[in-house]
C-alpha positions as a printed Julia matrix, in Angstrom:
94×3 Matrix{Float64}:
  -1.18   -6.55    4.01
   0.3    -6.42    0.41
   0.56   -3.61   -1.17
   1.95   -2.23   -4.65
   3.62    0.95   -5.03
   2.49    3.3    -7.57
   3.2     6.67   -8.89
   1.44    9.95   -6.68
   0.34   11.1   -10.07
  -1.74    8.01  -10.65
  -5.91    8.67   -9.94
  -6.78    7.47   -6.01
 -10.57    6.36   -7.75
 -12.45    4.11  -10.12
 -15.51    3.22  -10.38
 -18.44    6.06   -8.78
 -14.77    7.23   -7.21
 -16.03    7.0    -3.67
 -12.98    7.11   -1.83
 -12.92    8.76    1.8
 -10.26    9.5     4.42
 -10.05    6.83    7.21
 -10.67    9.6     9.76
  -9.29    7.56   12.69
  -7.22    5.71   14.48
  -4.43    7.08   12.06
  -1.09    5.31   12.51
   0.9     7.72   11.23
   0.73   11.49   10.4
   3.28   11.17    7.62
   0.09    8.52    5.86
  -2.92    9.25    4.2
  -5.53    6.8     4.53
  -7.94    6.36    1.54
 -10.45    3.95    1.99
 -13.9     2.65    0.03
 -16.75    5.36    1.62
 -19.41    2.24    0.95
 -17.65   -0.88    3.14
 -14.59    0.62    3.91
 -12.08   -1.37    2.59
  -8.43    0.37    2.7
  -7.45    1.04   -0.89
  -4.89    3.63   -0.79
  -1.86    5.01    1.53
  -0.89    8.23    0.75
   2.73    9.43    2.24
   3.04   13.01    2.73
   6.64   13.4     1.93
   6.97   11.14   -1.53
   6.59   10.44   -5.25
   5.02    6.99   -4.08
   1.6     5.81   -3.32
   0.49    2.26   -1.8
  -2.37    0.44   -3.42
  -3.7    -2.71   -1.86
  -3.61   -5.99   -3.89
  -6.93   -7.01   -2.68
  -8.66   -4.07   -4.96
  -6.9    -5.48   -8.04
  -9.12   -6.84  -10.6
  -5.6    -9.74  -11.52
  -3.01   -9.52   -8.44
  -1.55  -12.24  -10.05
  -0.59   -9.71  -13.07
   1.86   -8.18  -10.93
   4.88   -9.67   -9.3
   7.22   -8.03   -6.47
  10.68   -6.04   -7.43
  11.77   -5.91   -3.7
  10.15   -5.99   -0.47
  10.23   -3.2     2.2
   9.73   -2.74    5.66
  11.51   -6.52    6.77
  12.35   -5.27    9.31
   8.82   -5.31   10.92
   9.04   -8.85    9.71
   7.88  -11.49   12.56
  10.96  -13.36   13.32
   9.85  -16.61   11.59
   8.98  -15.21    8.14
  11.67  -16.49    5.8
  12.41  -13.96    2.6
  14.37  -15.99    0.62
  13.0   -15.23   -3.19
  16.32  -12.85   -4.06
  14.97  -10.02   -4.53
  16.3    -6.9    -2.49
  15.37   -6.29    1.19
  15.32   -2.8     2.58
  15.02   -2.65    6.55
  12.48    0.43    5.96
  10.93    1.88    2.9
  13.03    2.75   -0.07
């Protein structure tokens, strides 16, 4: 999925703020999972240990508003996906 980072400090609702906790399968214990308590779309990760929190594109009113400043994680990249925009690639998060 894409996500954007944003700052902890920034509110985790809108709307009637009906965010839950996924209660399960969690993939990490480091994440917290927020998702919509009506359909259950995932709208937030919450890290534990950080400033940072991830926001999913797909609960953006404009997306298209935003564009990246790196990308993260590449390498969890399937072998054939081809990063070749410039921007800076960090093996994990950063």
């Amino acid at each position: 999925s894409s996500n954007i980072a944003a700052p902890s400090t920034m509110s985790t609702g809108s709307g009637d703020g009906t965010t839950r906790r996924k209660p399960f399968p969690a993939s990490s214990t480091r994440l917290h999972r927020l998702s919509c308590a009506t359909c259950g779309t995932p709208v937030f990760a919450e890290p534990q240990d950080g400033p940072w929190i991830a926001v999913a594109l797909t609960t953006l009113d404009d997306p298209a508003a935003l564009s990246p400043g790196s990308h993260i994680w590449v390498s969890s990249k399937l072998a054939w996906t081809l990063i070749d925009d410039g921007l800076p690639q960090y093996p994990e998060g950063n």
